[in-house]
C-alpha positions as CSV (number, residue, x, y, z in Angstrom):
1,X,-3.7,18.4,-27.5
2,X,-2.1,15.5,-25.2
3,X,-3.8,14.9,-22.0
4,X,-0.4,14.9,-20.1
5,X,3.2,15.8,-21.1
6,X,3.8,12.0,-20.7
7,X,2.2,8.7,-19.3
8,X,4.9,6.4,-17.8
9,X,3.7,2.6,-17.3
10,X,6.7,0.9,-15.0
11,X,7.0,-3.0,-14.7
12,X,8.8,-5.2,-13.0
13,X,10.2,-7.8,-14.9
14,X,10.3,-10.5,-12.0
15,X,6.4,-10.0,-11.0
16,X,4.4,-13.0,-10.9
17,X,1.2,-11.5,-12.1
18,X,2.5,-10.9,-15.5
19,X,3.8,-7.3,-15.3
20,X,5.8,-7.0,-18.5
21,X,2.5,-8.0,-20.9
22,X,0.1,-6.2,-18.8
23,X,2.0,-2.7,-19.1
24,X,3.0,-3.3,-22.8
25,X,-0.3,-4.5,-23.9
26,X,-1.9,-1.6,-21.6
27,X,-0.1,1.0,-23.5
28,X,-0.2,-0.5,-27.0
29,X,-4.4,0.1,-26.2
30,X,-4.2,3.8,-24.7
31,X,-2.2,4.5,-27.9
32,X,-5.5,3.3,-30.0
33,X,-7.5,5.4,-27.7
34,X,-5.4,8.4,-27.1
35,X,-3.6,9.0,-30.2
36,X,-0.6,11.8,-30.0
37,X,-0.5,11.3,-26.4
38,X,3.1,10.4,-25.9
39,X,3.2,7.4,-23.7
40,X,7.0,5.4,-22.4
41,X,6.8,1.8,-20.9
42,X,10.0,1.6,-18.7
43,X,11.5,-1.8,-16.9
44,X,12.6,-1.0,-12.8
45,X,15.8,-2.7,-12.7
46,X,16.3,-3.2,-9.1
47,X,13.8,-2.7,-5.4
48,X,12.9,1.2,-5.3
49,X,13.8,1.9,-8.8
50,X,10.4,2.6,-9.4
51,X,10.1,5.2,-6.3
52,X,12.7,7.1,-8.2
53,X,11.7,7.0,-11.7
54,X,8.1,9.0,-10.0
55,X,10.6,11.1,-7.9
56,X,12.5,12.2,-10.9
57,X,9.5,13.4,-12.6
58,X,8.5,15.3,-9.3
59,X,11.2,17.5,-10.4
60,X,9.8,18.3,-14.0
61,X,7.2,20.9,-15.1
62,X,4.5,19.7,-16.8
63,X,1.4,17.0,-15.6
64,X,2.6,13.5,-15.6
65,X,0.2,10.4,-15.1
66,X,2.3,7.3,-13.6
67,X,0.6,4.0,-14.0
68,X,2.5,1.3,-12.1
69,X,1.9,-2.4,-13.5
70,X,2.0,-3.9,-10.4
71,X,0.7,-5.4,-6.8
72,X,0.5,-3.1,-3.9
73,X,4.2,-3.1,-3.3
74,X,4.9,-1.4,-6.8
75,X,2.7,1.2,-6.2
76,X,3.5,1.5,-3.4
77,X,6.9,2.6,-4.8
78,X,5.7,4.6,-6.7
79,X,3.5,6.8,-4.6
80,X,6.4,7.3,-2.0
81,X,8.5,8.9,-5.1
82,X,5.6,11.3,-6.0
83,X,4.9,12.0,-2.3
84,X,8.6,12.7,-1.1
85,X,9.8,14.2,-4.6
86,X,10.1,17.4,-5.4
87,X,6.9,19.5,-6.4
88,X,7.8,21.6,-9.9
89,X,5.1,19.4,-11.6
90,X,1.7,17.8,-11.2
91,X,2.4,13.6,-10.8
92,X,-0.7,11.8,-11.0
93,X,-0.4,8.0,-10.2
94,X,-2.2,4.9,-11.2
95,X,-2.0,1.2,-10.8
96,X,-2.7,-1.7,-13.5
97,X,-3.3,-4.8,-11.2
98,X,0.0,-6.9,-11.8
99,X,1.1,-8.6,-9.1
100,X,0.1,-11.2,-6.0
101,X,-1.6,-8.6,-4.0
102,X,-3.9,-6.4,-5.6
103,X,-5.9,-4.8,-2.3
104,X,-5.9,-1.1,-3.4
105,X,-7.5,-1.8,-6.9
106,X,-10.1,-5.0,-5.6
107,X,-11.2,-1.8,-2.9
108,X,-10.9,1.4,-5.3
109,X,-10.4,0.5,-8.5
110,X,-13.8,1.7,-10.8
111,X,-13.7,-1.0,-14.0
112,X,-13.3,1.8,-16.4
113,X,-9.0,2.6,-16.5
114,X,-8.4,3.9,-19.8
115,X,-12.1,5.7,-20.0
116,X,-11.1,7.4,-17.2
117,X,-7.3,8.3,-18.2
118,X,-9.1,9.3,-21.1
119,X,-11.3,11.9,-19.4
120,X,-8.5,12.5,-17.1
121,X,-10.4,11.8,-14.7
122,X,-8.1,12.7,-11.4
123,X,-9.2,12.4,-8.1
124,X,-7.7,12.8,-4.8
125,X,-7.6,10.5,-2.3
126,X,-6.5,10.1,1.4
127,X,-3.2,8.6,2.4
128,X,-1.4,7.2,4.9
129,X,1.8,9.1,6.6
130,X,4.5,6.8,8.9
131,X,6.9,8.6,10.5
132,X,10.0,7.3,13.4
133,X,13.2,6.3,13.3
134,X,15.6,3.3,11.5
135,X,18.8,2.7,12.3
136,X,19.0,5.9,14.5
137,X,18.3,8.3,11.7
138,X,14.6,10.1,11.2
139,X,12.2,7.7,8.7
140,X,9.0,8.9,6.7
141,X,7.1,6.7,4.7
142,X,3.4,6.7,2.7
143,X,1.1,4.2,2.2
144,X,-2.0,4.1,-0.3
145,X,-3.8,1.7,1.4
146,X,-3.0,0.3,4.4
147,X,0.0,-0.8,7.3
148,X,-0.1,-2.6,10.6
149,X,2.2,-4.0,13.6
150,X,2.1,-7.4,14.7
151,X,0.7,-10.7,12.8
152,X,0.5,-8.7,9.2
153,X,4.2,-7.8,8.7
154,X,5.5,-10.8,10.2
155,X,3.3,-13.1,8.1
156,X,4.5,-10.7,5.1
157,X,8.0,-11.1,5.7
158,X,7.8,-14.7,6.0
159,X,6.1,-15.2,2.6
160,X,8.6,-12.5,1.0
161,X,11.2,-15.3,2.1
162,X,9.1,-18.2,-0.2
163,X,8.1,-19.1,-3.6
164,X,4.7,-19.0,-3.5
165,X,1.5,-20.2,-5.7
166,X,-2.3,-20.4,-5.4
167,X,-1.7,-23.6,-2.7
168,X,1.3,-23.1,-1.0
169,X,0.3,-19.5,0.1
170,X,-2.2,-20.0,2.2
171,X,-0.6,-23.3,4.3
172,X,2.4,-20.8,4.4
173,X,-0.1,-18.4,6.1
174,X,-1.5,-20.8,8.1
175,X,1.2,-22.4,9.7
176,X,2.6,-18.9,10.6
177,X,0.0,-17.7,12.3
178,X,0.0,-20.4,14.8
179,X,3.1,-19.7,15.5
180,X,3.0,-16.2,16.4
181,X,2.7,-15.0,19.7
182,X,2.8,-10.8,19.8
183,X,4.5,-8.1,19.3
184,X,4.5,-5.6,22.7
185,X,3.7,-1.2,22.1
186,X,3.5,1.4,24.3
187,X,0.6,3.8,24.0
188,X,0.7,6.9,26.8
189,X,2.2,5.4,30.1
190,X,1.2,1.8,29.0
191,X,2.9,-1.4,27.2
192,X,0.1,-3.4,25.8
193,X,0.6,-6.8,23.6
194,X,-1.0,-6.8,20.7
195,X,-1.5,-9.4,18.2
196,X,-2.3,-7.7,15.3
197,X,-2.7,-3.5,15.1
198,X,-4.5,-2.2,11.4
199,X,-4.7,1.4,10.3
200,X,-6.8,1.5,7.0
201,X,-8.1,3.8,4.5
202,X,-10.0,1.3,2.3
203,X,-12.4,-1.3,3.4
204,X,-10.6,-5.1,2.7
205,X,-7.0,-6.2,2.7
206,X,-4.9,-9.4,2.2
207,X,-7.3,-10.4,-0.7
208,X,-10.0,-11.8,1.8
209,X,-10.3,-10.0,5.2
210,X,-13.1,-7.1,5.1
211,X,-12.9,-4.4,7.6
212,X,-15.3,-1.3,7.8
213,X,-17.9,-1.4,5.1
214,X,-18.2,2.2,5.6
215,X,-14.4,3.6,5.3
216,X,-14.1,6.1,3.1
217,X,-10.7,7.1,1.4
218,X,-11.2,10.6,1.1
219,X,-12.9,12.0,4.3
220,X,-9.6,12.2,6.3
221,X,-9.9,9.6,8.4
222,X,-8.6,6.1,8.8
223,X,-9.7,3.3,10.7
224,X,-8.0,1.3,13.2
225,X,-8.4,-1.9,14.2
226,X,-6.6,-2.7,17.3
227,X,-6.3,-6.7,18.5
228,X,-4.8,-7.3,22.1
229,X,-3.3,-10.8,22.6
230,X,-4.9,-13.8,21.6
231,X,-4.0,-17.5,21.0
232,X,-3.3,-19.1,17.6
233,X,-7.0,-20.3,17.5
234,X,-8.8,-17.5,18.7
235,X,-6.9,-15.3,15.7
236,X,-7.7,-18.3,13.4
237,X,-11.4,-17.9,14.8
238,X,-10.9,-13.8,14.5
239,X,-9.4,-13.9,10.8
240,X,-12.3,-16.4,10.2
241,X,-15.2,-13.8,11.4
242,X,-13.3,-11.4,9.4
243,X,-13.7,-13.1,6.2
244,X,-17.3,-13.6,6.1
245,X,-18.5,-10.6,8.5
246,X,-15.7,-8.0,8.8
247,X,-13.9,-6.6,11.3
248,X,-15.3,-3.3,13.3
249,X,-12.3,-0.6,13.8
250,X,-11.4,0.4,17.6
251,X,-11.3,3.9,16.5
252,X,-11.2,6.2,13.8
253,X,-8.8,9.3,13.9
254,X,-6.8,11.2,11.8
255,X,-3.2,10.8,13.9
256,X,-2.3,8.0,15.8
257,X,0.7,7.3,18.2
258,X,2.7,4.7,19.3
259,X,6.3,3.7,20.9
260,X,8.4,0.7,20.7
261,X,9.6,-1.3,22.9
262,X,12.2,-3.2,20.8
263,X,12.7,-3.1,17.1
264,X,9.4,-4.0,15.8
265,X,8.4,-4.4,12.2
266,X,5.5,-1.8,10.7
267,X,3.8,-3.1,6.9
268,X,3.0,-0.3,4.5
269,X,1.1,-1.8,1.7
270,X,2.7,-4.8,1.7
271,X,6.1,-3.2,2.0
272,X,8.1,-4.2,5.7
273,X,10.5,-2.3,7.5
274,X,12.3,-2.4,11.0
275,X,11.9,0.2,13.5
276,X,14.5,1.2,15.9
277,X,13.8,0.0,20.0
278,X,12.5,2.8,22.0
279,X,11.6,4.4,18.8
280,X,8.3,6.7,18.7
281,X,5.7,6.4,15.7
282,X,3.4,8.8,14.9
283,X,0.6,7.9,11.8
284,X,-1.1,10.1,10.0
285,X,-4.4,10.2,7.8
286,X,-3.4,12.6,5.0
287,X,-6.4,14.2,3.9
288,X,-7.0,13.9,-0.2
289,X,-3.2,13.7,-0.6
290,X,-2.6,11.8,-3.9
291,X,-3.9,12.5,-7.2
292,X,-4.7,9.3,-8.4
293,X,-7.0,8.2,-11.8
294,X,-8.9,5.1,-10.6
């Protein structure tokens, strides 16, 4: 008897870490190893397709495994269609590294994919709940991994805006970050500048900066690691330490709460969006909230 009613692999046919051939070739060898399973490789034809695809089978009965071939950003689709979809069905999700950033799987992912669709091997893990306003109307978002204010979703909307490569990305990186000065929250009574805020559930991002060696992505908790104002070189000097050593988190906590000030970008995943001035956030830890095969 099939393992699931279906497994869906979705790719994106303008990825630049070979999505198409990873997904077709990644089903073509689940078929070998799970034979009668019925298995569809689908194409997402435009940004968010993918979020509804998993949505739409939200709605179904039945136990569905999603495998997105992608970077963070795909899944990251595709987890906010299971998590804001409707709940008739059990939607399990997975990710087949495809794409330019691949932080979720270098943190979580266990070397063993199809053994452990296979087994079905499903296990929960914590995630990540945004919610505040954009463009005056009430705005909830998930992420699997990470998000942050300040530095991170500047520098990723800036490199959204380039064709990048191996060498271009990080001068791209580089020159940005000397250029950016802060972005300005309010926490209780207070406005603070920050340069950089991270809430984690996993232990690296952004391919080379480690944060707590210890984070755990299913006990409920994320870290953050809050950084007031610095100058271009003491970040450079920061992100430096951070590479080699790690970061150490501010705090760890299961809700966190801030306000804006102006509009003020927030990263989920990868992912950027635009929050409304005056605006207040409120993050969430999620505890064991995605069923995910690793």
């Amino acid at each position: 008897m099939p393992s699931f009613n279906e497994i869906i692999v979705i790719y994106n046919p303008i990825s630049t870490g070979g999505s198409k051939a990873n997904a077709e070739q990644f089903a073509e060898q689940l078929a070998k190893q799970m034979p009668g399973q019925k298995i569809k490789v689908m194409r997402s034809e435009y940004g968010g397709h993918a979020e509804k695809i998993a949505a739409d089978y939200t709605a179904k009965k039945g136990t569905w495994l999603i495998v997105s071939s992608s970077g963070d950003g795909g899944y990251n689709e595709v987890i906010n269609g299971i998590l804001n979809g409707q709940t008739n069905g059990a939607v399990v999700a997975s990710v087949l590294p495809s794409g330019n950033a691949n932080d979720h799987h270098t943190a979580m992912g266990s070397g063993n994919l199809f053994g452990n669709i296979e087994k079905v091997k499903i296990q929960r893990i914590d995630i990540i709940k945004a919610e505040s306003t954009v463009g005056g109307k009430p705005w909830t978002r998930y992420a699997h991994s990470y998000g942050g204010f300040g530095i991170t979703p500047d520098t990723v909307r800036e490199l959204n805006t380039k064709e990048l490569n191996q060498f271009n990305e990080k001068w791209y990186v580089l020159t940005h970050l000397l250029k950016f000065k802060y972005v300005q929250l309010k926490t209780g009574e207070n406005i603070y500048r920050y340069t950089s805020i991270v809430f984690a559930t996993i232990g690296q991002m952004s391919k080379v900066i480690n944060l707590a060696d210890d984070a755990s992505p299913t006990d409920g908790k994320m870290e953050v690691y809050e950084t007031k104002y610095q100058s271009p070189w003491q970040l450079l000097r920061l992100l430096f330490k951070a590479s080699f050593i790690g970061m150490t988190e501010s705090k760890r906590v299961t809700t966190y709460k801030l306000r804006t000030v102006a509009p003020t970008l927030i990263q989920l995943d990868g992912e950027v969006e635009r929050l409304d001035s005056e605006a207040d956030i409120t993050i969430r830890c999620i505890k064991r909230g995605l069923r995910t095969i690793l």
